[in-house]
Backbone as CSV, one residue per row, in Angstrom:
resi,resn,N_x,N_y,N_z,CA_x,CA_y,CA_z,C_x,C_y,C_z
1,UNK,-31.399,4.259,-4.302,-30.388,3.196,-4.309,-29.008,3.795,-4.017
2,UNK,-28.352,2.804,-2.990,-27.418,3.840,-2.879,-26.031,3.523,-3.791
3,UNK,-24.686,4.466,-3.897,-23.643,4.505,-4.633,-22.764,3.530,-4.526
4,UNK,-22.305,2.853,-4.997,-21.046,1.558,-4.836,-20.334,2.399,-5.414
5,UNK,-19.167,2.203,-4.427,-17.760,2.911,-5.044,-16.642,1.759,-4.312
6,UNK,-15.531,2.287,-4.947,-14.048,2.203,-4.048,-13.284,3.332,-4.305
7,UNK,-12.511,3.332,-3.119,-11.765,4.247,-2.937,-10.093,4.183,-2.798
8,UNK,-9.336,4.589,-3.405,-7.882,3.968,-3.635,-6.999,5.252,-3.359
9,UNK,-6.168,4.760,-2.451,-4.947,6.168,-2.026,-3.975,5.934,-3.010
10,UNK,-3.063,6.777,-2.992,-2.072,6.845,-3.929,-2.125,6.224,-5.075
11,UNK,-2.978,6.823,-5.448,-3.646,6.402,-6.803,-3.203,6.637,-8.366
12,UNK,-2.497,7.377,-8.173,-2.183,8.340,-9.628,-1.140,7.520,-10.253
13,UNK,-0.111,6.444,-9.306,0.578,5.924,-10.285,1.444,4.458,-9.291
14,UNK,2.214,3.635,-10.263,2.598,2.206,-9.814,1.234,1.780,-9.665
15,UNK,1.555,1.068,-8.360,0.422,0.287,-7.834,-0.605,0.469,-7.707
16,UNK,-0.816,1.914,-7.625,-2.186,2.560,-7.127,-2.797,2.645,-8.573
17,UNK,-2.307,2.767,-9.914,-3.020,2.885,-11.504,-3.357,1.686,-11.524
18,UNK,-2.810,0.548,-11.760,-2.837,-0.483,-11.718,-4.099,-1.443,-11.031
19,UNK,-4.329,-0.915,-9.582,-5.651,-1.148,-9.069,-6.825,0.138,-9.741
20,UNK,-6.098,1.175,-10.006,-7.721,2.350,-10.339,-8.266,1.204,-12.352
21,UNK,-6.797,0.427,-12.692,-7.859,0.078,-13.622,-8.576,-1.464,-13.445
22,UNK,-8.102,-2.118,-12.612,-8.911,-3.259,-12.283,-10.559,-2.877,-11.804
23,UNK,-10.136,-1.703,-10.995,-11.579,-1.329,-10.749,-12.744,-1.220,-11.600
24,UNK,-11.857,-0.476,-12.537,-13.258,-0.075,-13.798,-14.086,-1.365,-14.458
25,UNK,-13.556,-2.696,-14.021,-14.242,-3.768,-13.905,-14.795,-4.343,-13.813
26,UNK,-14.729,-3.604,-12.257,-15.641,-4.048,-10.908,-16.985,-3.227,-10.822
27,UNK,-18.250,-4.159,-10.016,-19.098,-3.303,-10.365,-19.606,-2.365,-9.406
28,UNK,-18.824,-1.148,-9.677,-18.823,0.043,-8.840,-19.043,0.914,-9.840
29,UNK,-19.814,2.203,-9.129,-20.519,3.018,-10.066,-19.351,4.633,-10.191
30,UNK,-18.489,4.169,-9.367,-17.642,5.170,-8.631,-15.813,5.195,-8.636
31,UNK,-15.020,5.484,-9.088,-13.529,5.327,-7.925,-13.026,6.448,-7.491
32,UNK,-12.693,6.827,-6.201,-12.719,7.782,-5.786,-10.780,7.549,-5.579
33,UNK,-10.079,8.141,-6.687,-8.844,7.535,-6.495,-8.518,9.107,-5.841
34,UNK,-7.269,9.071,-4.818,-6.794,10.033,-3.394,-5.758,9.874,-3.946
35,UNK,-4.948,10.729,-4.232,-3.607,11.148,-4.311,-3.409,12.472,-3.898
36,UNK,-2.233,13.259,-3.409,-1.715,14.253,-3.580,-0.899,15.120,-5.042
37,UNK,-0.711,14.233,-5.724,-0.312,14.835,-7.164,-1.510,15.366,-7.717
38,UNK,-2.064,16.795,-7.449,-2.810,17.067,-9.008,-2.957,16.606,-9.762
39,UNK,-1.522,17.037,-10.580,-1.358,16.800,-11.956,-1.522,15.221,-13.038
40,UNK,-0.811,14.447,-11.747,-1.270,13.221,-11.537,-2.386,12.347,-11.944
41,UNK,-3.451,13.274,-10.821,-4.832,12.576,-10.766,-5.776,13.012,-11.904
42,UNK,-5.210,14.616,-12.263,-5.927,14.891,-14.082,-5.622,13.966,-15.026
43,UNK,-4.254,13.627,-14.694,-4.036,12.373,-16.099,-4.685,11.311,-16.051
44,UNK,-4.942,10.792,-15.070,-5.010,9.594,-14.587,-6.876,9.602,-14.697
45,UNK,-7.522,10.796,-14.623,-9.082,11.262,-15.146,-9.499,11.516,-16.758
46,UNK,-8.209,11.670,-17.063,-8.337,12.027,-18.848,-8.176,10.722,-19.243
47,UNK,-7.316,9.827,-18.791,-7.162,8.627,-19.366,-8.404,7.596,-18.749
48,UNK,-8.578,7.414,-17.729,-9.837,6.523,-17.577,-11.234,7.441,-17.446
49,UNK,-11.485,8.194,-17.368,-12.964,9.062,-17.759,-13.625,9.188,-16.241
50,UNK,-14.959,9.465,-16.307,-15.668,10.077,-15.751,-15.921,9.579,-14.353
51,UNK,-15.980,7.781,-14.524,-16.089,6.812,-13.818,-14.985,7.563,-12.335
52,UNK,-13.443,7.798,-12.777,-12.908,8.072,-11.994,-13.025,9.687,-11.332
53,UNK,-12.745,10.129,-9.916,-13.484,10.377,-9.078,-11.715,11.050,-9.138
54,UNK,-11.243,12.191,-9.370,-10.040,12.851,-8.777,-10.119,13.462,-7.638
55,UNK,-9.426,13.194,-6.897,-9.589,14.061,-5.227,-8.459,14.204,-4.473
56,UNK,-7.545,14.953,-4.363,-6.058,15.692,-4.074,-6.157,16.033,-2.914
57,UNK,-5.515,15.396,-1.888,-4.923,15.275,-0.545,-4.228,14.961,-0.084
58,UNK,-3.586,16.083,0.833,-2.579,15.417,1.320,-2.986,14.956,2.647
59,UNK,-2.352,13.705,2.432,-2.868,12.498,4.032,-1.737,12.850,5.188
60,UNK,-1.200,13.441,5.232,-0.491,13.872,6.679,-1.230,14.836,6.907
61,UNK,-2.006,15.543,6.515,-2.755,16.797,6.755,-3.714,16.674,7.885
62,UNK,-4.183,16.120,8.525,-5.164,15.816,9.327,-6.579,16.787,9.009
63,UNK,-6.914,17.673,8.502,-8.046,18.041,8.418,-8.504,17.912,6.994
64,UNK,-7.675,17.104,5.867,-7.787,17.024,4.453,-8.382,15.639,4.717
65,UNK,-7.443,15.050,5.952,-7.786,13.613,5.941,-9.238,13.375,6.077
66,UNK,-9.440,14.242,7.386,-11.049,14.347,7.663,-11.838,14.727,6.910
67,UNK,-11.088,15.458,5.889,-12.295,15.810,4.482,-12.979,15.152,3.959
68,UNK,-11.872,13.562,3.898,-12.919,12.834,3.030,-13.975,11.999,3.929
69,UNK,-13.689,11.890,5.278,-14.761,11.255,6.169,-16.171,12.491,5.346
70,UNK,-15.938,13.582,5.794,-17.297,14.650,5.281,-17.533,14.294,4.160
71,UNK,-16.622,13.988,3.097,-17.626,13.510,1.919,-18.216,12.495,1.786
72,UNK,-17.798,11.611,2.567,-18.766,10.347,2.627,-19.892,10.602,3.509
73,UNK,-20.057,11.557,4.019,-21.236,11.386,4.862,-22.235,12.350,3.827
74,UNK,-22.079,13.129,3.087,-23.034,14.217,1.987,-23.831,13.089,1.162
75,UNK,-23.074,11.949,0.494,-23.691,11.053,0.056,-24.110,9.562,0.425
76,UNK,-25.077,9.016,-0.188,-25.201,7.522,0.241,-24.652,6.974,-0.281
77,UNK,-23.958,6.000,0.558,-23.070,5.319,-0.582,-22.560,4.080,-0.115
78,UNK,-22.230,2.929,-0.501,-21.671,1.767,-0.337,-19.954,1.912,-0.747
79,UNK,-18.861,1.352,0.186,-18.030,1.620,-0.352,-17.506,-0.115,-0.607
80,UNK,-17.390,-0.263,-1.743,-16.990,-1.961,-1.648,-15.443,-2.498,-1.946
81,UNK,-14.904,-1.001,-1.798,-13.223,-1.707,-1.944,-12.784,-0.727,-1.310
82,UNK,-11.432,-0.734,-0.123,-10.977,0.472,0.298,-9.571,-0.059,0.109
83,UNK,-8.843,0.844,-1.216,-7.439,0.348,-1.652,-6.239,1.400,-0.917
84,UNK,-5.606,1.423,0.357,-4.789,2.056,0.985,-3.259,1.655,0.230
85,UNK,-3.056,2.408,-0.602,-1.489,1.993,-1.609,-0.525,3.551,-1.085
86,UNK,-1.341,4.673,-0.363,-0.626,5.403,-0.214,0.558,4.995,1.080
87,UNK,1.738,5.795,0.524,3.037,5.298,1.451,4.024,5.824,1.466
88,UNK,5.062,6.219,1.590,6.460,6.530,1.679,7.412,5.518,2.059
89,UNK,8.398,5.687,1.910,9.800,5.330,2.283,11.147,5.465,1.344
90,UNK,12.453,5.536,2.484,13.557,5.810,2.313,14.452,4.938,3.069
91,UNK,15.630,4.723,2.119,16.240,4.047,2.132,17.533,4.972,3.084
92,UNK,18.236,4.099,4.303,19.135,4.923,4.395,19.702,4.601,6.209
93,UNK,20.308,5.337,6.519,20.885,5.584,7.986,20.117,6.014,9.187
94,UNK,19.676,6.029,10.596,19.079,6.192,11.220,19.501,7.863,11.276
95,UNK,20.708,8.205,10.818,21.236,9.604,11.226,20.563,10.772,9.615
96,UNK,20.078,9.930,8.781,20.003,10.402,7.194,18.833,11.302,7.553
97,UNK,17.707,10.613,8.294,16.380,11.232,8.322,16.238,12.707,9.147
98,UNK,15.191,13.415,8.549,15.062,15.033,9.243,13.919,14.289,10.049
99,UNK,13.828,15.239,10.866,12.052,15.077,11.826,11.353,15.190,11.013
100,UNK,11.177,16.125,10.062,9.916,16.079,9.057,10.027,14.806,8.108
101,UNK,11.141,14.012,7.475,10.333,12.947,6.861,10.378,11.662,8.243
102,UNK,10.683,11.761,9.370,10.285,10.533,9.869,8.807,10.710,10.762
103,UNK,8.270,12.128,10.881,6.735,12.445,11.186,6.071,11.984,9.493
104,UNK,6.673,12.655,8.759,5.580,12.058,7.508,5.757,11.279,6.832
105,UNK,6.383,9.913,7.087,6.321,8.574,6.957,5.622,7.746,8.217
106,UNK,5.290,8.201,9.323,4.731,7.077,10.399,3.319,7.780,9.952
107,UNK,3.011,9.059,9.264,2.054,9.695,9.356,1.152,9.145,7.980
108,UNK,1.842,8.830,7.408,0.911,8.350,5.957,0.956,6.885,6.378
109,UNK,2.019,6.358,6.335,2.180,4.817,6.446,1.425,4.461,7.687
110,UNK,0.940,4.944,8.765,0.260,4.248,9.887,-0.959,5.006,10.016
111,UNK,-0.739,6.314,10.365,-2.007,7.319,10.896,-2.836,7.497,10.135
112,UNK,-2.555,7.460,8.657,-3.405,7.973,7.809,-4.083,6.427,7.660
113,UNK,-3.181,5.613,7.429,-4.031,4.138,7.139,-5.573,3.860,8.339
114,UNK,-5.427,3.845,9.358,-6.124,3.434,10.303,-7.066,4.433,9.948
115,UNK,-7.166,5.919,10.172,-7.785,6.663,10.211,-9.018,5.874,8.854
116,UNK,-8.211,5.693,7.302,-9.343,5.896,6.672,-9.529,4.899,6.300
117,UNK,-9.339,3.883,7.682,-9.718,2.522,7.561,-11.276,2.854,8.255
118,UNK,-11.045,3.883,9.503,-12.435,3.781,10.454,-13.603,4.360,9.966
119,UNK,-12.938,5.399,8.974,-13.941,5.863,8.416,-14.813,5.471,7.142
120,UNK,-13.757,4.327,6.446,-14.753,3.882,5.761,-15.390,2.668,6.002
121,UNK,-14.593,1.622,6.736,-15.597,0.616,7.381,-17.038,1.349,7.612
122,UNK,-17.977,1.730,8.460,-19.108,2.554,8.641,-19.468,2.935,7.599
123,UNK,-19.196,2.603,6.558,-19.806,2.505,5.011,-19.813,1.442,4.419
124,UNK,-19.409,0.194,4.799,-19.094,-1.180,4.289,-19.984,-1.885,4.656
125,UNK,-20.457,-2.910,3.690,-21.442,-4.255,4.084,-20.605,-5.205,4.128
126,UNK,-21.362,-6.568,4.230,-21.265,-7.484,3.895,-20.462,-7.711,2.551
127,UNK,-19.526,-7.878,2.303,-18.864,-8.451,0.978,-17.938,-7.650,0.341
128,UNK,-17.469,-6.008,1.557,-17.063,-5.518,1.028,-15.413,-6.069,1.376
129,UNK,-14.274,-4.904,0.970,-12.897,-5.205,0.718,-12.226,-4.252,0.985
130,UNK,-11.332,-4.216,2.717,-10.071,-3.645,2.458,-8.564,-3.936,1.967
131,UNK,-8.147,-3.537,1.120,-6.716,-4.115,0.953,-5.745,-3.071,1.206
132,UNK,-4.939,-3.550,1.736,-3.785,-2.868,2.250,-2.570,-3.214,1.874
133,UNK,-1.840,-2.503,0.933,-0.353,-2.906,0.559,0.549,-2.659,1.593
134,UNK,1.433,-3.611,1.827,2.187,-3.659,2.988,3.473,-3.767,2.339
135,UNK,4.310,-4.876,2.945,5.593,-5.132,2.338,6.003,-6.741,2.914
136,UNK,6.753,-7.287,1.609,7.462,-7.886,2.243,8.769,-7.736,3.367
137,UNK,9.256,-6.688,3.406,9.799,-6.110,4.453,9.569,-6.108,5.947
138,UNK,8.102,-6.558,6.040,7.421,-6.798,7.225,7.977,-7.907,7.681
139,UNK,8.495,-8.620,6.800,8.798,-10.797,7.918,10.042,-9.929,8.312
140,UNK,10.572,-9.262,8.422,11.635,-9.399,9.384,12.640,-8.156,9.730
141,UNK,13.440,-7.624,10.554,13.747,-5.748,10.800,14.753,-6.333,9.588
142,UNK,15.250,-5.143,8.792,16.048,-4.481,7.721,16.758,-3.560,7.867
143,UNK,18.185,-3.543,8.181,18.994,-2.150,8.365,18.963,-1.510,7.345
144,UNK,19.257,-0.173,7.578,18.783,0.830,6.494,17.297,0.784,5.805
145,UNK,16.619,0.325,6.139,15.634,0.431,5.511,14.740,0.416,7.190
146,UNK,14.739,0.681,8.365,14.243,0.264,9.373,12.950,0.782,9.461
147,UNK,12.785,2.202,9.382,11.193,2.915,9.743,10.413,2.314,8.453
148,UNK,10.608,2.393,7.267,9.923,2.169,6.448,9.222,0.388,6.747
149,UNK,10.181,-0.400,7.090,9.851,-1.864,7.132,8.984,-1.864,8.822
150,UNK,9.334,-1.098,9.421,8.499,-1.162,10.545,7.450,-0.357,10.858
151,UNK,6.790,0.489,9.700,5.682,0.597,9.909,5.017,-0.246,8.969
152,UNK,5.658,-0.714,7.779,4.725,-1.760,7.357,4.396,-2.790,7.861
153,UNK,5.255,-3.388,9.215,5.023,-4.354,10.373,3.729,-3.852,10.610
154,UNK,3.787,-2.595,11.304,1.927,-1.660,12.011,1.313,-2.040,10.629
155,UNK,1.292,-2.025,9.580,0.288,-2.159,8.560,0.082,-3.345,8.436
156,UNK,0.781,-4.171,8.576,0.205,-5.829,8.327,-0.410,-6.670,9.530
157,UNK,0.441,-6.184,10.517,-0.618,-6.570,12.468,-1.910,-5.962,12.147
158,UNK,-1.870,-4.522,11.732,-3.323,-3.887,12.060,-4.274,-4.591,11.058
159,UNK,-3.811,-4.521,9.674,-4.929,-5.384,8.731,-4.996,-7.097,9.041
160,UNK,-4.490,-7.824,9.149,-4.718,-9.118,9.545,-5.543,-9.558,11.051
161,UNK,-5.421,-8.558,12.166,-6.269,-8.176,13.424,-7.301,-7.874,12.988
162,UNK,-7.694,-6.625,12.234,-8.647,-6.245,11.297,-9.333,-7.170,10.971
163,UNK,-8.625,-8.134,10.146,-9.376,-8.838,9.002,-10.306,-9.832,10.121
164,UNK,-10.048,-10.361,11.326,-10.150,-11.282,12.106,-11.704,-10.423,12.960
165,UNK,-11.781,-9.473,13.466,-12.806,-8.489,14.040,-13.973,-8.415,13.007
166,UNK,-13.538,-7.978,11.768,-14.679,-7.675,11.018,-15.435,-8.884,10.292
167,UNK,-15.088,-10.068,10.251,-15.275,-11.296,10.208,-16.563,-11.987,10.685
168,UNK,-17.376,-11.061,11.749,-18.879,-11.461,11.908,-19.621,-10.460,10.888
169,UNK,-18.787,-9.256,10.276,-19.498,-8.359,9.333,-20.037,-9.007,8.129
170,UNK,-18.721,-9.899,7.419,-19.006,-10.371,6.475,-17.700,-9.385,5.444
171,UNK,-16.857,-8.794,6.351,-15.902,-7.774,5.513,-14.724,-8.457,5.421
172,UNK,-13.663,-8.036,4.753,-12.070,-8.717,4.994,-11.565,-7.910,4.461
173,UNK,-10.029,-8.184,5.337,-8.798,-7.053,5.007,-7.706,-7.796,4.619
174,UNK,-6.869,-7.692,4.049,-6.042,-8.149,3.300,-5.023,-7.150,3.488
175,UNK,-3.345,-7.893,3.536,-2.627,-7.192,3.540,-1.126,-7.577,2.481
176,UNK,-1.227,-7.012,1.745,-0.338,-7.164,0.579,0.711,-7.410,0.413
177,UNK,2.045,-8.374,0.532,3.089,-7.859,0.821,3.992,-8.315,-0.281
178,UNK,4.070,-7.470,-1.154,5.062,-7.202,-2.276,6.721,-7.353,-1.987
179,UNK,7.601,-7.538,-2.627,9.131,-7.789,-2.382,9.461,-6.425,-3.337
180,UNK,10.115,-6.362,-4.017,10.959,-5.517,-4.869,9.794,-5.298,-5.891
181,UNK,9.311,-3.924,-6.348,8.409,-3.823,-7.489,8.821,-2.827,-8.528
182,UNK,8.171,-3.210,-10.165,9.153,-2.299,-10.570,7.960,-0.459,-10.784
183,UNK,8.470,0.547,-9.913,7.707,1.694,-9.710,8.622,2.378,-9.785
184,UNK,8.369,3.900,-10.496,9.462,5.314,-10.551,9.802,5.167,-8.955
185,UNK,9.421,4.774,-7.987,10.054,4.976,-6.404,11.367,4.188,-6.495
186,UNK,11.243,3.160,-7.375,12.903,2.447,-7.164,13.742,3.086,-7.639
187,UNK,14.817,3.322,-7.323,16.308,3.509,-8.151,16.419,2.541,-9.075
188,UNK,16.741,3.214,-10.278,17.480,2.365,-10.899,18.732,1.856,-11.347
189,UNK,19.629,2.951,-10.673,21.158,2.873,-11.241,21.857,3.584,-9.828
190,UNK,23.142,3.335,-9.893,24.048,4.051,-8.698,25.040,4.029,-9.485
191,UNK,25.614,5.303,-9.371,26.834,5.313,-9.626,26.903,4.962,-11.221
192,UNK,26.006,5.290,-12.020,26.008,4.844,-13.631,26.188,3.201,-13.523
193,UNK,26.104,2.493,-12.482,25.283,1.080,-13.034,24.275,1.114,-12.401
194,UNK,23.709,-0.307,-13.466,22.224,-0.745,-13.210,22.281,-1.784,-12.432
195,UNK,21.249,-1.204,-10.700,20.541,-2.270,-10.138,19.445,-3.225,-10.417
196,UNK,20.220,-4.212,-10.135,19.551,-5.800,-10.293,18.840,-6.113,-8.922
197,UNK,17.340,-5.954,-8.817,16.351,-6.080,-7.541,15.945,-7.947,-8.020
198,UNK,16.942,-8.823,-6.924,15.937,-10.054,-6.982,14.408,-10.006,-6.994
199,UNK,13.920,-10.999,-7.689,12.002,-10.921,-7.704,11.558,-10.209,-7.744
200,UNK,12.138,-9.298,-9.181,11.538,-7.927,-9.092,10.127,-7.639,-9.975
201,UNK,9.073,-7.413,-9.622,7.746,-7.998,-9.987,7.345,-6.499,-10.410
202,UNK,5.812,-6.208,-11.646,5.728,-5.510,-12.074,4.291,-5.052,-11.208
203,UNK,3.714,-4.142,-10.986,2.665,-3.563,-10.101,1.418,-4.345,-10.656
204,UNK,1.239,-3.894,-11.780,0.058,-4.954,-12.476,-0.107,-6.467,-11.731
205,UNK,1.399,-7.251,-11.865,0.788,-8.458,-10.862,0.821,-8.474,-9.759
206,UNK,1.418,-7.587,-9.105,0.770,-7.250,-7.427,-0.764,-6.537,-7.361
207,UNK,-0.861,-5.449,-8.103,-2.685,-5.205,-7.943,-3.783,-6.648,-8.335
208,UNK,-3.099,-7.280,-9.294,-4.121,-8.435,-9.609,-4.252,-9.823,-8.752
209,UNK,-2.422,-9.896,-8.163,-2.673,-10.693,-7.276,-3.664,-10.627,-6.078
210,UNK,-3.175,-9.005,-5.771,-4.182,-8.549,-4.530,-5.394,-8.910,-4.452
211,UNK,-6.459,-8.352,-5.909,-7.633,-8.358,-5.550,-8.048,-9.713,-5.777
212,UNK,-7.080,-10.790,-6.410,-7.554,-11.984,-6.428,-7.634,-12.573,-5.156
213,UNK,-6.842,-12.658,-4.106,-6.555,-13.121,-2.567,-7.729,-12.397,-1.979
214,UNK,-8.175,-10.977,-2.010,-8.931,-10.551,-1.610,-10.586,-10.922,-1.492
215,UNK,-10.514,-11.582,-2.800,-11.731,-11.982,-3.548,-11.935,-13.318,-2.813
216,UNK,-10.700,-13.974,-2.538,-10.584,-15.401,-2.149,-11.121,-15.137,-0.512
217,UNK,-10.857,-13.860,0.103,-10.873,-14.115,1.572,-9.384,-14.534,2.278
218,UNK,-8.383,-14.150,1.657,-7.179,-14.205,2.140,-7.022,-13.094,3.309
219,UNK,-6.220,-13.027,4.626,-5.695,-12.379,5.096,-4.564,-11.562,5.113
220,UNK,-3.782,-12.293,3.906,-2.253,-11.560,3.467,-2.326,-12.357,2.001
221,UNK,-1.200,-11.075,0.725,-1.189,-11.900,-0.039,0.326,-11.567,-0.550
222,UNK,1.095,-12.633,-1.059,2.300,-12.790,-1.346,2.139,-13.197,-2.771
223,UNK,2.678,-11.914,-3.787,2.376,-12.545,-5.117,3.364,-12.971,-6.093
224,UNK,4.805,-13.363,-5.122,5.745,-13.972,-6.225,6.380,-14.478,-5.477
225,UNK,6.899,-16.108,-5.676,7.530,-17.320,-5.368,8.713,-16.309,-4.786
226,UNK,9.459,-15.122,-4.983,10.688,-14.833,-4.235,10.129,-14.629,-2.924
227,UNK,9.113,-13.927,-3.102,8.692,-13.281,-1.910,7.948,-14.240,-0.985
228,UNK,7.580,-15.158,-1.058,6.714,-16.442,-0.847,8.305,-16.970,-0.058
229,UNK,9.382,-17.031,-1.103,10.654,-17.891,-0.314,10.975,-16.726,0.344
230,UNK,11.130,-15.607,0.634,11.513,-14.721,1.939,10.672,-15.323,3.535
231,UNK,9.339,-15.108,2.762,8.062,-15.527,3.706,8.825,-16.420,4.459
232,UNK,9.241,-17.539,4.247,9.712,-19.130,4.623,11.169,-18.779,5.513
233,UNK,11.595,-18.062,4.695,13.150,-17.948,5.591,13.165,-17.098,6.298
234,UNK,12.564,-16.364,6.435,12.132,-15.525,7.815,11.492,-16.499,9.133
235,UNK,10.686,-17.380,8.507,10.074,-18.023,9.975,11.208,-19.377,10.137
236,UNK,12.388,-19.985,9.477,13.259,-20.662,10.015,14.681,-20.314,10.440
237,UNK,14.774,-19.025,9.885,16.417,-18.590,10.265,15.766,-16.925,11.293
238,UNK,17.356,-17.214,12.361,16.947,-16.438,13.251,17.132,-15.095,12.770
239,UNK,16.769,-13.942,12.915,16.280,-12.861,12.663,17.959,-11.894,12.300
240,UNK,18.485,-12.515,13.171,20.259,-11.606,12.951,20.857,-12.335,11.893
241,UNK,20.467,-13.879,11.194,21.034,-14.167,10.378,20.470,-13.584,8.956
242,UNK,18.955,-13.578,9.166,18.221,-12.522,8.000,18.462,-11.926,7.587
243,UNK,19.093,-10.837,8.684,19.576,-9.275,8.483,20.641,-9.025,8.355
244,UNK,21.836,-10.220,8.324,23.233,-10.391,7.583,22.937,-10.614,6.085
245,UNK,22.160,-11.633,5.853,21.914,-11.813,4.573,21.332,-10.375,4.343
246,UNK,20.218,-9.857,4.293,20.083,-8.660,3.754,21.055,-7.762,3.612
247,UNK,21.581,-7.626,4.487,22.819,-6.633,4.180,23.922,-6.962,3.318
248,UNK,24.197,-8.187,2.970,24.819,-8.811,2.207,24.318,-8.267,0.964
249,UNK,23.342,-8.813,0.697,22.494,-8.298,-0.867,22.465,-7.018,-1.153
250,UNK,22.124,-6.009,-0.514,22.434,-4.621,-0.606,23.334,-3.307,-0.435
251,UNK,24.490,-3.901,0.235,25.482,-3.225,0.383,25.927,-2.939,-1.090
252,UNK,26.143,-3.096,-2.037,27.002,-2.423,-3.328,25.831,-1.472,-3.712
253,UNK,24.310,-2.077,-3.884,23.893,-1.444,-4.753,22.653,-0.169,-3.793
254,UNK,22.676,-0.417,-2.783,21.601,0.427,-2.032,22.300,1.602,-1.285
255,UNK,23.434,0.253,-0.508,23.917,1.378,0.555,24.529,2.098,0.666
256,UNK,25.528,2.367,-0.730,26.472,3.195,-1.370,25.489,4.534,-1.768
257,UNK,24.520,3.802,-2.476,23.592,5.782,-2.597,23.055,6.083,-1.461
258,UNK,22.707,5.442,-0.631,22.208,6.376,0.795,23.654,7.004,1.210
């Protein structure tokens, strides 16, 4: 008989804990949670047990990446959730970025996604589940925030295309798109005050929203009325008025620390 698992990137913490414990739920015999933190993924094995599956990689690596294609092929196995939460981004100026973090942000956020999208589809049946956290950042370009919001654009085209192809399988992809969440990645203060993130939502109800939409057969899921009203004002106001308003909202508290 073979192994039911899922497999979850950036796993060790926010969003990615949050789904490794919905999993233990689910009936998978396996979670094979992917992070690059070690130290991380020991805690994150001491605290949920045996069930979880620690495995330390780094996904810009290209031959670590391919590692885990080889481990899926040593065993039989069903994979019935493939949770892609790994990601980067930075906030900031087109002039802020080195070559090395704007190769290893298109490199986790796009290359690595697809990659261990192909490789684990070819392990998926009927009924299984990719979800893909994206962003709300995707409805529309964002100054200072541009590479990061536009590869989550590539992450939400590719999973919703996705979701549409694999659709005679009996599979679906889902693509997540969260607004402001509260994760150690946010800032919380500039300048000794505290930023105030409209609709700022806690990871727990973005992992639960997720796998609920997922469960439903959703193609995208939006799990808070702010982000739901971004959704909306992105498809009636033109795209330069968006991105005044955004800049409006973030100039005191974002664009002063970049």
């Amino acid at each position: 008989m073979k192994k039911r698992i899922s497999i979850i990137t950036g796993a060790a913490g926010g969003i990615g804990k949050e789904f490794t414990k919905l999993m233990l739920l689910e009936k998978v015999d396996e979670i094979w949670a992917i992070d690059k933190n070690e130290k991380r993924l020991m805690d994150l094995h001491s605290e949920f047990g045996d069930k979880v599956v620690a495995i330390s990689k780094d996904l810009t690596n290209s031959s670590e990446l391919r590692a885990i294609g080889e481990m899926l092929e040593e065993e039989k196995l069903v994979i019935v959730y493939f949770v892609n939460n790994a990601g980067v981004g930075k906030m900031g100026s087109y002039a802020d970025f080195s070559v090395d973090e704007l190769e290893r942000t298109i490199s986790i956020n796009c290359n690595a996604f697809v990659v261990l999208c192909s490789l684990c589809i070819s392990y998926m049946e009927r009924g299984s589940k990719i979800i893909n956290v994206s962003s709300s950042g995707s409805f529309q370009p964002l100054p200072y925030a541009g590479l990061y919001t536009a590869t989550k654009v590539f992450e939400r085209y590719y999973s919703r295309a996705l979701n549409v192809e694999l659709n005679e399988v009996g599979i679906t992809a889902t693509a997540v798109c969260p607004a402001w969440v509260d994760t150690d990645l946010l800032p919380k203060e500039v300048n000794g005050k505290k930023i105030k993130y409209p609709g700022l939502v806690s990871p727990k109800k973005v992992a639960e929203t997720a796998l609920m939409d997922a469960k439903r057969g959703k193609d995208m899921s939006v799990c808070s009325m702010y982000a739901k009203f971004q959704h909306f004002m992105t498809k009636v106001l033109p795209q330069k008025v968006s991105m005044n308003v955004w800049l409006n909202n973030v100039k005191k508290n974002i664009i002063q620390k970049v």
